[in-house]
C-alpha positions in Angstrom: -30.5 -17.0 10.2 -30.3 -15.4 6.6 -28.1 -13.1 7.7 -25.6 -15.5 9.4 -25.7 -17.7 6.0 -25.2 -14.5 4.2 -22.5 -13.8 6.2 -21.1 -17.8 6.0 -21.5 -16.6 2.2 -19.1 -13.9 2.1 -16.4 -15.7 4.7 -16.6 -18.2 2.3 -15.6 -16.7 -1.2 -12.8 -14.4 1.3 -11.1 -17.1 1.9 -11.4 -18.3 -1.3 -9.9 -15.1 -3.0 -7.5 -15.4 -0.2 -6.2 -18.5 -0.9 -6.0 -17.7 -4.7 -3.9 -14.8 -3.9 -1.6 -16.6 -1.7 -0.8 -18.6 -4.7 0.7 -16.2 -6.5 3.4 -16.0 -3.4 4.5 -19.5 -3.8 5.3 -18.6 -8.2 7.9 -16.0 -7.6 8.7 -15.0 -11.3 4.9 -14.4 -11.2 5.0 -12.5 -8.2 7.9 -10.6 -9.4 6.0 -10.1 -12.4 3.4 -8.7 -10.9 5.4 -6.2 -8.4 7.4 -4.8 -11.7 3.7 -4.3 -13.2 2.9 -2.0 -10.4 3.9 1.7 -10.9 3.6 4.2 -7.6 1.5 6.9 -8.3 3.8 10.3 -9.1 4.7 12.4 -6.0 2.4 14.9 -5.6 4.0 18.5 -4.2 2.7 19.0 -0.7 0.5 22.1 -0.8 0.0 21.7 -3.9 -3.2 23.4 -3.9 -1.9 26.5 -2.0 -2.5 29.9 -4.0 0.7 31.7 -2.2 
């Protein structure tokens, strides 16, 4: 039983951070905000580690 309540627990606060995110969809100058915030890491050479 503890471990279905702790399990309740976490399903629980999911959807909770769930729903909290899927209000940022319904802002859109927030969401496009937030998606000009994000930077892709730099392209890293393939084989970059290769000695040849």
């Amino acid at each position: 039983m503890r471990a279905l309540a702790r399990d309740i627990a976490g399903a629980r606060n999911a959807i909770r951070d769930l729903e909290r995110d899927l209000l940022a969809f319904e802002d859109t100058k927030r969401l496009k905000g937030w998606l000009r915030e994000m930077r892709r890491p730099a392209e890293i050479a393939p084989f970059n580690d290769c000695p040849f």
